[in-house]
N, C-alpha and C positions, 0 to 999 in steps of 0.2 A: 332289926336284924340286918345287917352285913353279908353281900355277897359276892364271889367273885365271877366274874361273868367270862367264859372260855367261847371263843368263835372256832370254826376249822370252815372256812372257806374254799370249796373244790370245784373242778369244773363243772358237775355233775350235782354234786349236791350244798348246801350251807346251813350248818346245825352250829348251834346255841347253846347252852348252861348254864345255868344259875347254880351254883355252888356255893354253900357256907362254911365255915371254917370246919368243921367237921367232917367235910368229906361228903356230905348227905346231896343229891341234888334232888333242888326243889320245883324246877322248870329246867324242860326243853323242848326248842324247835328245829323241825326237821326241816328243811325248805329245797325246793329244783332252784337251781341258780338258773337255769335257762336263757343261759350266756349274758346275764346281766347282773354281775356281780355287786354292783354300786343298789341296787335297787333290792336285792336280794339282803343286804346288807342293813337295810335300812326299815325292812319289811321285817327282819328279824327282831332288829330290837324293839322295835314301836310294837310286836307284840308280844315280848316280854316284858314289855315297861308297863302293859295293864293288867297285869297279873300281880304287879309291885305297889305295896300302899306307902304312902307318904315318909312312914318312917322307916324305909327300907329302903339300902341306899348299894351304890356298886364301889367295893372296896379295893376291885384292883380287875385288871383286864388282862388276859392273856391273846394271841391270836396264832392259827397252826394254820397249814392248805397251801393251794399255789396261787391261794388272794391273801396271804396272809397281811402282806403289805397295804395294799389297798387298805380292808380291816385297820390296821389298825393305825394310819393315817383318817381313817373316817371316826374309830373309834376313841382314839386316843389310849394305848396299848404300854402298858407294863413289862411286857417280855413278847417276844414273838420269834417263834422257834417251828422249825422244821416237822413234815408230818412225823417221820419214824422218832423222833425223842417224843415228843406229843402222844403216841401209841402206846409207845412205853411207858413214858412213868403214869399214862390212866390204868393200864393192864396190872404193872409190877404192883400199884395202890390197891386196889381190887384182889388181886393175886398175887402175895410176896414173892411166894416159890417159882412163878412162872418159868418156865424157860424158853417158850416157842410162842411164838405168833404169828396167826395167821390173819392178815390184813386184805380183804379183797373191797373193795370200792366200785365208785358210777366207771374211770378209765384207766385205773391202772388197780395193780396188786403189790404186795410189799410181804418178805418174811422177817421177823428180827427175831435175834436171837439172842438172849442174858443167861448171864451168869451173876449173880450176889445181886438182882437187882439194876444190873448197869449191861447195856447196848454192846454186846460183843462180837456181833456181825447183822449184816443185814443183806438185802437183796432186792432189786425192786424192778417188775416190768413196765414200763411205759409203750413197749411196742406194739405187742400183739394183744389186742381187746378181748381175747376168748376167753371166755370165765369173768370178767368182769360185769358191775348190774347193766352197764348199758348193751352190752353184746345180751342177756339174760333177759334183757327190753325187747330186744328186736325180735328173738326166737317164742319168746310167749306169747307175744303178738303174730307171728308166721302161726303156731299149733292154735289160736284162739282159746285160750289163755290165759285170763288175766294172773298178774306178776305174782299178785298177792298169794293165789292158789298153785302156784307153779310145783313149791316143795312140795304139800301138802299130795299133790295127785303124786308126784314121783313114789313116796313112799307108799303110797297102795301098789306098787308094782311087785306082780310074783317072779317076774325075770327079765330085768334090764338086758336090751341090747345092746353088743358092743358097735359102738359108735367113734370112727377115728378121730381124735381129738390135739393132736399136735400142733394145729392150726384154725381157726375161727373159721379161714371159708370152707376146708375140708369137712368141719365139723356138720356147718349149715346144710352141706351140699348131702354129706353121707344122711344126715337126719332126713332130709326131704327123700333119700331115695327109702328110708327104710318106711317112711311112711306111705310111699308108692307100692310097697310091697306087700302092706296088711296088718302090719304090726300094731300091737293095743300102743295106745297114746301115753297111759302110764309108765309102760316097757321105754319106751322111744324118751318120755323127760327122765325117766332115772338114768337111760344110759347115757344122755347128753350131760347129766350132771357130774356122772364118775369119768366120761373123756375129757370134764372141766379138770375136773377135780385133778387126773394124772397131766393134765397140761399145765397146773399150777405148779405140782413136785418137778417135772421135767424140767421146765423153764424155771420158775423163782425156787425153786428148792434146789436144784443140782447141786449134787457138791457140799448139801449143808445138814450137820448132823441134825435130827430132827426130834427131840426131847421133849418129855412128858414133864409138869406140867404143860397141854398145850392148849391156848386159849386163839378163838376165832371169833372176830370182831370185823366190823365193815357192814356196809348197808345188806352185802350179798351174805353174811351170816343169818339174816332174815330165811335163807332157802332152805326147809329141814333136808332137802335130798341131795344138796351140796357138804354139808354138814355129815348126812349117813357116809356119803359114798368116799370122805378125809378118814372118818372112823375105818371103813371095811378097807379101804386104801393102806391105811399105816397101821391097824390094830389098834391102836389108842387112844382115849377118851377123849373129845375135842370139847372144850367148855364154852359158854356162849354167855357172854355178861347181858347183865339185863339190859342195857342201856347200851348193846352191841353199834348199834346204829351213829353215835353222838360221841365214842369215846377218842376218837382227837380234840373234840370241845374242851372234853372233861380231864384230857391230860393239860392243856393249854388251862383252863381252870385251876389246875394243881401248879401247873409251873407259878400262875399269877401272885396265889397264895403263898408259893416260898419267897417269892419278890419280894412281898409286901412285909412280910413277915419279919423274913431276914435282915433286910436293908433298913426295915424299919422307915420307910420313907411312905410320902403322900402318893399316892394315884397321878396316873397321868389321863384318867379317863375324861374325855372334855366334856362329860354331863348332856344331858337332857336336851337343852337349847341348842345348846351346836350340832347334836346328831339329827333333831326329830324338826326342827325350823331350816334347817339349811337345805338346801337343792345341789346335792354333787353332781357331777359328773365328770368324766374322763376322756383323753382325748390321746390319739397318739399322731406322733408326726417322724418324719427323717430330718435329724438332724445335719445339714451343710456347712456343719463349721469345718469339719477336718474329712480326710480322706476315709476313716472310720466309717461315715454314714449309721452313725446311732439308732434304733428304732424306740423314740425320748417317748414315755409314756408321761403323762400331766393328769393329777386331778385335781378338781377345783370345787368349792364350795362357794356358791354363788358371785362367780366368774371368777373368783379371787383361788390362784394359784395356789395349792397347799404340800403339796411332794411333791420332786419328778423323780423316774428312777428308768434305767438301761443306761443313761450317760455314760458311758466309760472314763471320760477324763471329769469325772462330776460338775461340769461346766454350769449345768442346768441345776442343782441339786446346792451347789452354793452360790447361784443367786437370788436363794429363799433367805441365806444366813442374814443377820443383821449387820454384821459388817463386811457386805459385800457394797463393792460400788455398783453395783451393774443398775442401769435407769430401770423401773419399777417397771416399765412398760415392755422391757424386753423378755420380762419372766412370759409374758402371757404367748411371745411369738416364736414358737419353736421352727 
């Protein structure tokens, strides 16, 4: 059996897919990149590769995230495409009819929005972390907590507090006063969960009509009382795919398989030996050729230079080509 393997590399988190032509997946790994993307990378596949017997082999490779690059220089990548296309065609696959998405992650959140299937607007915070799982990290550790049972208590609440939510520190701050004041701790995570929730419409929703089918996917779909308080929020069914956590893998999965398909061409994935025997690593330096000052990222597999990328005038980036003159020795000295 044949499978197509989707990565989505994020600051926060690094999930995996094994995917067969059918759509079915047969493994996933969830992983904390913990700010070491190369390693996180490496950690992933070497434990889906023993989950794989001999004649099972990887038919095409996609990669999503803001490592997508990395990925799939390390991997050797078929297609590599952006989170919100990645969201979508795992959602729209799943969910023809879909129209809404709600994307919330480890540092940022995302809405998109389709019509027939295709990406007809989008919206995305990278600013303000409130409502996201790492902001969601920090507060269930403050109420003692853990993350896993976060929604679960929210939803035993007979009546959430309102709790200001327009801002992460306001959030923090009003939550610790209302807990100064007596309030059950159930009361206190449901209403921290519905000032998430109206901080997500405020900010990433303004402005954008918001349609049924609507499907919520992202690590923080794991929260049922983020989830309740979207529902009592907008009136409408918010649907949670089983596989909420992994479905940028699993859109990057789908992209690889039309690659492969359509083009009808071989894989570019470099196999086994060069992922699971090599020693990557990465390096970055400021580039002093031009007044520019580039910030030239380098990753190498045992010493030997294999991408760079930030170059602006691609100085660094074609003197990997083969017909570049540049001495071999200057690839390595940025």
């Amino acid at each position: 059996m044949d499978f197509y393997l989707g990565v989505d590399i994020g600051s926060v988190s690094s999930n995996f897919v094994l995917m067969d032509s059918q759509g079915k997946i047969h493994e996933k790994v969830y992983l904390r990149t913990e700010g070491n993307p190369v390693r996180a990378i490496s950690t992933g596949y070497s434990i889906l590769k023993k989950d794989m017997t001999q004649n099972q082999q990887i038919k095409g490779v996609g990669t999503t995230g803001s490592g997508r690059l990395l990925a799939a220089v390390m991997l050797g990548a078929d297609v590599v495409k952006n989170e919100i296309t990645a969201h979508a065609v795992a959602a729209s696959n799943l969910y023809p009819e879909v129209r809404t998405i709600i994307e919330i992650g480890g540092q940022d959140s995302k809405m998109i929005l389709l019509k027939h299937g295709i990406v007809n607007d989008f919206a995305m915070n990278t600013v303000c972390a409130a409502g996201t799982g790492s902001f969601l990290d920090q507060q269930a550790a403050r109420l003692g907590v853990p993350i896993e049972q976060f929604g679960d208590r929210a939803l035993d609440s007979s009546g959430p507090v309102r709790i200001a939510g327009r801002c992460g520190v306001f959030a923090e701050s009003d939550m610790i006063h209302k807990q100064q004041m007596g309030y059950p701790l159930e009361d206190i995570i449901m209403g921290l969960c519905e000032a998430l929730a109206r901080n997500y419409l405020n900010n990433v929703g303004k402005g954008k009509k918001i349609e049924e089918p609507l499907v919520f996917q992202g690590g923080v779909a794991a929260n049922l009382g983020i989830k309740k308080a979207f529902e009592k929020i907008l009136g409408m069914q918010v649907m949670v795919p089983e596989h909420y956590d992994v479905m940028g893998a699993i859109g990057a999965a789908y992209l690889a398989g039309e690659t492969i398909e359509h083009n009808r061409q071989a894989t570019s994935f470099r196999g086994d030996d060069f992922v699971l025997q090599g020693k990557f690593s990465s390096i970055s330096r400021e580039c002093s050729g031009c007044a520019n000052m580039c910030e030239v990222v380098c990753i190498r597999r045992d010493g030997e230079a294999l991408a760079y990328w930030g170059d602006r005038c691609k100085k660094w980036e074609n003197s990997l080509q083969p017909s570049s003159k540049k001495a071999a020795g200057d690839t390595m000295a940025i």
